[in-house]
N, C-alpha and C positions, 0 to 999 in steps of 0.2 A: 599489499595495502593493509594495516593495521583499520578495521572500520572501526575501532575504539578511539580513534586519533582524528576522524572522518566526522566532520560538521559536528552534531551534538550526542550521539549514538554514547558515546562513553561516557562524556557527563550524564545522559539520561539512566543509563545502566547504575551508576553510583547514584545517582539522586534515590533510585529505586530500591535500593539495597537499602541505600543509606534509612528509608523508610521500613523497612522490612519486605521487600516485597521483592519474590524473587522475578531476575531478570538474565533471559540470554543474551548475547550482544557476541557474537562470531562473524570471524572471516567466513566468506561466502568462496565456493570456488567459481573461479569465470567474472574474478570482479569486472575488469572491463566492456566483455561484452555481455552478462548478465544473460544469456539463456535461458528461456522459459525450459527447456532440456536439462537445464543443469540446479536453476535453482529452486523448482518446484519439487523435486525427489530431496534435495536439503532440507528445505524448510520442514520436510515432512517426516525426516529422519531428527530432526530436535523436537518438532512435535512430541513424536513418540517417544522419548525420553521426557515431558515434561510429568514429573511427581503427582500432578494433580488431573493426570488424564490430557490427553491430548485434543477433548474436545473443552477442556478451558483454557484453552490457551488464547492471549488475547494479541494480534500480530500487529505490529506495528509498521509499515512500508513507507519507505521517503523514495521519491524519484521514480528510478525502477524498482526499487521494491513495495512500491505501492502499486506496481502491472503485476508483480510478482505474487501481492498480497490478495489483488483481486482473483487473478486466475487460481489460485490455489484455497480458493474459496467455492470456485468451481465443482472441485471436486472433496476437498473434504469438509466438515463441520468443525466449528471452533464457535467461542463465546463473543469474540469480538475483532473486529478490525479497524487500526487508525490509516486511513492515507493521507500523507502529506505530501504535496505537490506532485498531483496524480493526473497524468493526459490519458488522454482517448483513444487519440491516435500516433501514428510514428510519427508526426511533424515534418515526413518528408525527407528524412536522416535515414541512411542506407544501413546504418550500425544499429537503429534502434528495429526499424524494420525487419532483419535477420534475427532479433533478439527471440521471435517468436510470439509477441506477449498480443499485438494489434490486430484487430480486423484487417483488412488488405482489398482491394478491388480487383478483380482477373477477367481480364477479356476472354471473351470465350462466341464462339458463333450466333450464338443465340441474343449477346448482348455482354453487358456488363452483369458480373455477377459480384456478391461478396461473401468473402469467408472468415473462417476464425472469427467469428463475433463474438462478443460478449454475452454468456447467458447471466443476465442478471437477474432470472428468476433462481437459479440454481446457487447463486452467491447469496443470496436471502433466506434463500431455502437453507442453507448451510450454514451462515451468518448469523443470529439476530438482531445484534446490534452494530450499526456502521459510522464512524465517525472521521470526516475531512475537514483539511485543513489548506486554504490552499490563498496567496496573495494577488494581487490587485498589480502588482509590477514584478511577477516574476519572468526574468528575463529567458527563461526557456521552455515556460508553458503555458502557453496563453489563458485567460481566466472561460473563455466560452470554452477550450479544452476541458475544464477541470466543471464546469457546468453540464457538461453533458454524461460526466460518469456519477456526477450528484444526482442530474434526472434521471438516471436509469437504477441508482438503487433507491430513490424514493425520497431524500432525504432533504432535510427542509434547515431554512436557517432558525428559523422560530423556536424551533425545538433544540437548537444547539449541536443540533449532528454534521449541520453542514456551517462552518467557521471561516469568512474569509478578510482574513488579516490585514488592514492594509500594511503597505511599508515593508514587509518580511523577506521581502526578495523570493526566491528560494530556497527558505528555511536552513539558511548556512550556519544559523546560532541555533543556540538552547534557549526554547519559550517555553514561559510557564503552563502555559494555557495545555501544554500536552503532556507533563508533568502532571498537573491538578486534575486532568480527565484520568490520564491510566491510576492515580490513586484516588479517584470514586470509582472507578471500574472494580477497581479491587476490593475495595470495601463491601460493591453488593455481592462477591459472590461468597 
């Protein structure tokens, strides 16, 4: 899979350039199943080649690399994160489940318990600034999905951190709207 060829990732890479503003845009290895295993040590090995310190780097995640963007927020610091059409949970999908990235429910004697949560004090902590992006009829995540990982990093529509589109589907085109934010992002730092 070319991700340069993939929804708007390679236009957004050029727009970027085309501006001055440097941008990675790489194949991921494990494109189909997307592993928290596989692409959390990636992302973190272009980190650490980014020229300007690996704690500016601003991540951008669509889909699964918006579980991907979150958890690896987890554990290191950066300047910034976009999600764009980011769930909460696996949705019940046996493939996304195994990916690693979601909470999960496990029976256990005692009751129901749950694991792999999301710390989203430590994504904050790591984080400072968070900005989502997510529509009104996207056909594979629901919008109270993508509310409940807004509720949990704090983020407000007022303030413009949290964006929801209508009409956009699942962000399968190039919006400006994400365009115009990573180039004021870049400008304050």
């Amino acid at each position: 899979t070319n991700i340069k060829r993939s929804n708007w990732y390679g236009h957004l890479q050029e727009e970027l350039e085309r501006k001055g503003i440097s941008c990675v845009c790489e194949n991921f290895p494990d494109p189909n199943k997307a592993r928290r295993e596989k692409w959390i040590p990636f992302i973190h090995s272009l980190a650490e080649r980014c020229e300007s310190g690996e704690k500016n780097v601003i991540l951008v995640g669509h889909s699964s690399g918006a579980q991907a963007t979150l958890r690896y927020a987890e554990q290191y610091s950066i300047k910034s994160a976009v999600l764009v059409s980011a769930t909460y949970s696996d949705l019940g999908d046996k493939n996304e489940r195994e990916s690693g990235y979601y909470p999960q429910k496990i029976s256990t004697d005692g009751g129901d318990k749950e694991v792999n949560m999301y710390d989203f004090e430590a994504m904050k902590g790591n984080c400072p600034l968070w900005y989502q992006f997510h529509s009104n009829n996207d056909p594979f995540i629901p919008l109270h999905e993508a509310e409940r990982i807004r509720d949990g990093l704090g983020l407000k529509e007022i303030d413009g951190h949290y964006r929801m589109l209508p009409g956009r589907s699942h962000f399968f085109e190039p919006f400006s709207e994400l365009t115009d934010l990573l180039e004021a992002l870049y400008q304050k730092c």
